[in-house]
C-alpha positions, -999 to 999 in steps of 0.1 A, spaced: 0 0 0 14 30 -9 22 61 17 -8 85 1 -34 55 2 -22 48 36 -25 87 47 -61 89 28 -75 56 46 -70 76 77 -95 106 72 -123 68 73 -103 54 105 -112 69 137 -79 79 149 -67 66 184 -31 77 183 -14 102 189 -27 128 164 -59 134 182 -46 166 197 -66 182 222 -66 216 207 -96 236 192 -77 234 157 -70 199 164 -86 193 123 -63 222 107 -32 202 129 -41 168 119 -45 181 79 -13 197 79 11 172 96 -7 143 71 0 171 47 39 177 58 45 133 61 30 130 24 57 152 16 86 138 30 113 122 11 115 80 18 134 80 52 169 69 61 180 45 83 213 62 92 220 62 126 203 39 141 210 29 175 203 -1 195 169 1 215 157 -13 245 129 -9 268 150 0 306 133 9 339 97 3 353 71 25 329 39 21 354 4 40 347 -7 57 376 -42 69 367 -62 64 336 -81 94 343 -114 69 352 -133 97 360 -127 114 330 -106 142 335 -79 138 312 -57 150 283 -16 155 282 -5 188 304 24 189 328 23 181 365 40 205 387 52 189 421 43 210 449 52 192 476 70 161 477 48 132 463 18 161 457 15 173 422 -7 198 404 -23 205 371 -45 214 348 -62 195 322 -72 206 286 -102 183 282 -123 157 297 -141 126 293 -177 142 283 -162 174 259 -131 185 244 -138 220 257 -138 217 295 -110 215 314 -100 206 352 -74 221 376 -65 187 397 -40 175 422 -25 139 418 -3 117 445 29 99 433 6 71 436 -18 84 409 -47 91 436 -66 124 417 -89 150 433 -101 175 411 -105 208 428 -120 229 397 -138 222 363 -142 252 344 -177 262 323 -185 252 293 -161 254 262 -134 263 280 -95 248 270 -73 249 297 -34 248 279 -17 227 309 15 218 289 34 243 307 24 264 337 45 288 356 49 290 394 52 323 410 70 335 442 32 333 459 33 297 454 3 293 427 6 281 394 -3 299 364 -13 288 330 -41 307 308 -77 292 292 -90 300 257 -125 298 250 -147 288 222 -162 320 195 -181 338 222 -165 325 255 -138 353 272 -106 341 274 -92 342 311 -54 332 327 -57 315 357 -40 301 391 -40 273 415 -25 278 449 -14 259 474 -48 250 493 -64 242 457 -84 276 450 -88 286 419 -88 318 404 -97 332 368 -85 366 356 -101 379 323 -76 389 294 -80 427 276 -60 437 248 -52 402 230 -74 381 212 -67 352 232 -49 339 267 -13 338 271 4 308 285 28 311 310 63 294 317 89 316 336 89 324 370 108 353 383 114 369 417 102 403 408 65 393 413 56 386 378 51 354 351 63 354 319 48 343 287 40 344 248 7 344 229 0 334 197 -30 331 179 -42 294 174 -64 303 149 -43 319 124 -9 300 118 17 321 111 4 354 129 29 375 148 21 370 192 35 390 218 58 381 253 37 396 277 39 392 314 15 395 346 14 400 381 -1 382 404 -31 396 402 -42 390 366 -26 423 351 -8 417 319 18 439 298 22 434 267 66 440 267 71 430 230 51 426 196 66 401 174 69 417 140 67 395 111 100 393 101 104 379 141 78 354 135 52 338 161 66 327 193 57 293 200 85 280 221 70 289 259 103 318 271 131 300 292 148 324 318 180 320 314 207 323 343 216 356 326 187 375 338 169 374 299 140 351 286 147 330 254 123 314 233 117 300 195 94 319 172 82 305 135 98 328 107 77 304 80 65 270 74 106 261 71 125 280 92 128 290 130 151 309 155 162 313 190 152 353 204 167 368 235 145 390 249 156 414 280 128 419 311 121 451 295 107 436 263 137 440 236 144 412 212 175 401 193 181 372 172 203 345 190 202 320 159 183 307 129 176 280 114 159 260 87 134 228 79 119 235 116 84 214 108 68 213 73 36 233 71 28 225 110 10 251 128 35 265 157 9 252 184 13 219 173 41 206 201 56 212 226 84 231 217 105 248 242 144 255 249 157 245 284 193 255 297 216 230 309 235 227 342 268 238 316 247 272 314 240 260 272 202 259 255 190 230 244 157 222 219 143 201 190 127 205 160 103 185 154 107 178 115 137 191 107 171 175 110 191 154 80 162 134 77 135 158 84 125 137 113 134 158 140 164 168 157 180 183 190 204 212 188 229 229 212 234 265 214 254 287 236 241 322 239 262 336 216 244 320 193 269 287 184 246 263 171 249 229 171 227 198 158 237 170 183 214 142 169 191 137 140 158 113 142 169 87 110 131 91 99 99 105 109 81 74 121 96 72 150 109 108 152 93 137 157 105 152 190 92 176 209 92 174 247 129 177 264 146 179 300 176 176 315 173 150 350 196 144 376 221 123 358 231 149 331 215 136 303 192 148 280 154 130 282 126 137 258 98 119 238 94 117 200 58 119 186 59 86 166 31 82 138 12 54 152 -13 53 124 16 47 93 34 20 116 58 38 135 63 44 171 62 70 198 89 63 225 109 82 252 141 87 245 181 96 263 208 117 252 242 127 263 253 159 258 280 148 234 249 133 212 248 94 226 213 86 219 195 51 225 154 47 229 149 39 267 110 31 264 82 21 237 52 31 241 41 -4 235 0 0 239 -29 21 243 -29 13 279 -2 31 282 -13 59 262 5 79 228 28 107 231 29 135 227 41 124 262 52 154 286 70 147 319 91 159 347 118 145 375 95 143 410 122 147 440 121 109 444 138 110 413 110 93 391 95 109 359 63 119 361 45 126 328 14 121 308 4 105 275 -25 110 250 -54 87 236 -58 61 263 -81 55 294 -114 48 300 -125 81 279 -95 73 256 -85 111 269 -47 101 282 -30 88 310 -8 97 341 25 73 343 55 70 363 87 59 352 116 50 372 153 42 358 166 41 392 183 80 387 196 96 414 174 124 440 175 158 421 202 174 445 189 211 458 210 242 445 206 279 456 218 301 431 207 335 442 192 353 470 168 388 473 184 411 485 223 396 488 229 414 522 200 425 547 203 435 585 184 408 613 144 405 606 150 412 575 130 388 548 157 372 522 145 350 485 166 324 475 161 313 444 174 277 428 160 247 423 150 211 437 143 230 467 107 213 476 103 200 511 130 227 531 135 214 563 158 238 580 175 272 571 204 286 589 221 316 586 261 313 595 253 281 618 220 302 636 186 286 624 163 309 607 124 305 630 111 317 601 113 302 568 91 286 540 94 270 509 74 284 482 80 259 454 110 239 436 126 270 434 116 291 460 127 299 497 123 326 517 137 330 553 136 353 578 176 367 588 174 353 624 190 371 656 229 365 660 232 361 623 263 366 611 279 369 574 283 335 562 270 307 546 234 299 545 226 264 540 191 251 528 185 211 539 160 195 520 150 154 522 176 152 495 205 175 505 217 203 516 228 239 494 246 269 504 253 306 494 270 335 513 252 359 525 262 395 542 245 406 571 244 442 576 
């Protein structure tokens, strides 16, 4: 059977892999990436490494009661996660804000009215401890951001002044999120960063021309103090912006045969930094063999293509992290329906690949598969098309890496008198157990989130170390007390 009578079976097929995307242009998506496969050359198989399933893969909720649909979990407290979700089992259009144990027992706190989408691939979560994300609604519904805190309450702020909701994905300790919009429903239309305070106020900081393209990789802030992100200059090529706080953009790099006619929104692109201070992304259909690829670029703008998917079946990257060993993880977006594959995937730095896991069955669900290292050290993730409402699934997968050690990095201010109230900023900071100041215990003291503390500078303080000790570890930074 040939590819085109294979791709034109499947507009008769009800599809139950992976490209059902949950997204209101879920048709346009599906139309094109048939469209861009159809016109890919006959794939390669160079390169090719060995694979083998490794660890224990184990399905933690099949969203039974219907709540549902791939979004990242944000881990809150250790072994307490949070999300939102984008659909559920009885419409496409109405999503959840939930929490989830590392045992995969859900409680769903919110559902929001009627033809609402909640985007829960990427949330932010601010120095108040709630996460962020933002909700688009159906022709007639407003579109609103909104927040989760700590005791489950919801809140929904209405968007002015855009067409639609920005989603949120950088934190920052001056009391605002950070994020890009882009227009779903026209491909190709220039977005804007923007970013809020904790109140539901948004600024618009930037306007992406269209020679700057549409921002669709959610902003990274970087340890330099400036946000970087990928925007779509055209169906073929991409590149990597630096913008500062204050909204102004440079080019870091370009590059070409990003994705073939796919509609920025499609995955889950985004850039993460790694612990040697370089950027790391994919593309999802570019690469030697247009089936994806991961790059390496250092903010000068060297770019590097470390590894290249030998063909799209099995290709197609998108999600990426970086866990506690120093390797690169991700999934690649297999196409199910012409006989391929989606699997997760490792990657040294240096570009050793090998497949780690198969997404063998619909039990366990289809990527696009998004995940993240829990401070047991397990990946926590979920997968799409599978479960009782055939929605997705929550999994847990554990190669036996070691506990994300805690690092503090900064702190707000860097000197203050006693009483005074200090930020320190890092990450794998969940669970804080103690703080001391120069050997003296801070009384006072919280942690915010992964990669917040605060701390109260306590009496007989003196300039020294502080040291944070967490389940996993202890971090330090010198501090100045006036």
């Amino acid at each position: 059977m040939s590819r085109l009578t294979i791709l034109a079976s499947l507009f008769t097929t009800k599809l139950k892999g992976p490209m059902l995307i949950h997204s209101k242009t879920s048709k346009w998506i599906i139309l094109s990436l048939l469209a861009s496969v159809a016109a890919l050359p006959a794939f390669s198989s160079a390169g090719t490494t060995a694979d083998a399933n490794q660890g224990t893969f184990k399905v933690i909720n099949g969203f039974t009661g219907g709540w549902g649909g791939p979004g990242l979990l944000t881990e809150v407290s250790p072994g307490m996660f949070y999300g939102f979700s984008s659909l559920s089992g009885t419409s496409l259009y109405l999503g959840t804000a939930y929490s989830m144990t590392s045992t995969g027992a859900l409680n769903v706190f919110y559902q929001f009215p009627g033809n609402w989408e909640v985007a829960g691939n990427q949330v932010a979560q601010a120095v108040n401890g709630s996460i962020y994300s933002g909700s688009v609604g159906m022709p007639g519904v407003p579109n609103d951001t909104v927040s989760l805190d700590g005791s489950g309450k919801v809140q929904t702020y209405p968007v002015t002044g855009l067409p639609g909701s920005p989603f949120f994905s950088a934190q920052s300790p001056d009391g605002f999120v950070y994020g890009t919009f882009a227009d779903n429903f026209t491909p190709l239309t220039p977005g804007a960063f923007v970013k809020m305070d904790l109140k539901g106020n948004i600024t618009i900081l930037h306007s992406f021309s269209a020679a700057e393209g549409v921002p669709f990789g959610y902003p990274l802030l970087a340890n330099d103090g400036n946000f970087y992100g990928i925007s779509a200059i055209s169906n073929t090529m991409a590149m990597v912006y630096k913008i500062t706080p204050a909204g102004t953009l440079t080019q870091v790099a370009a590059y070409q045969n990003l994705a073939r006619n796919i509609s920025p929104t499609t995955f889950q692109v985004r850039l993460i930094q790694g612990v040697n201070g370089k950027l790391y992304g994919t593309t999802p259909m570019g690469g030697k063999y247009q089936g994806g690829s991961i790059f390496e670029l250092t903010l000068d703008g060297q770019f590097t293509t470390i590894y290249s998917f030998p063909n799209y079946l099995t290709g197609i990257p998108s999600w990426l992290l970086q866990a506690s060993d120093g390797n690169l993880y991700g999934s690649a977006f297999g196409q199910v329906q012409l006989g391929g594959q989606s699997s997760l995937f490792r990657i040294s730095s240096t570009g050793a690949f090998q497949t780690i896991h198969k997404m063998i069955n619909f039990n366990q669900g289809q990527c696009l598969c998004i995940f993240m290292q829990g401070s047991d050290g397990l990946f926590y993730g979920s997968a799409a098309n599978a479960g009782a409402g055939n929605i997705g699934t929550a999994w847990t997968y554990d190669l036996g890496l070691p506990k994300p050690q805690p690092v503090v990095s900064v702190s707000y201010p860097s000197s203050g008198s006693v009483a005074a109230k200090v930020l320190f900023e890092g990450r794998n900071l969940l669970g804080a157990t103690t703080v001391s100041f120069n050997g003296v215990p801070a009384t006072v003291f919280g942690n915010i989130s992964v990669n917040y503390v605060y701390a109260q500078v306590p009496a007989g303080a003196t300039t020294g170390p502080v040291i944070v000790t967490t389940p996993n570890g202890a971090a330090n930074l010198t501090f100045t007390v006036n």
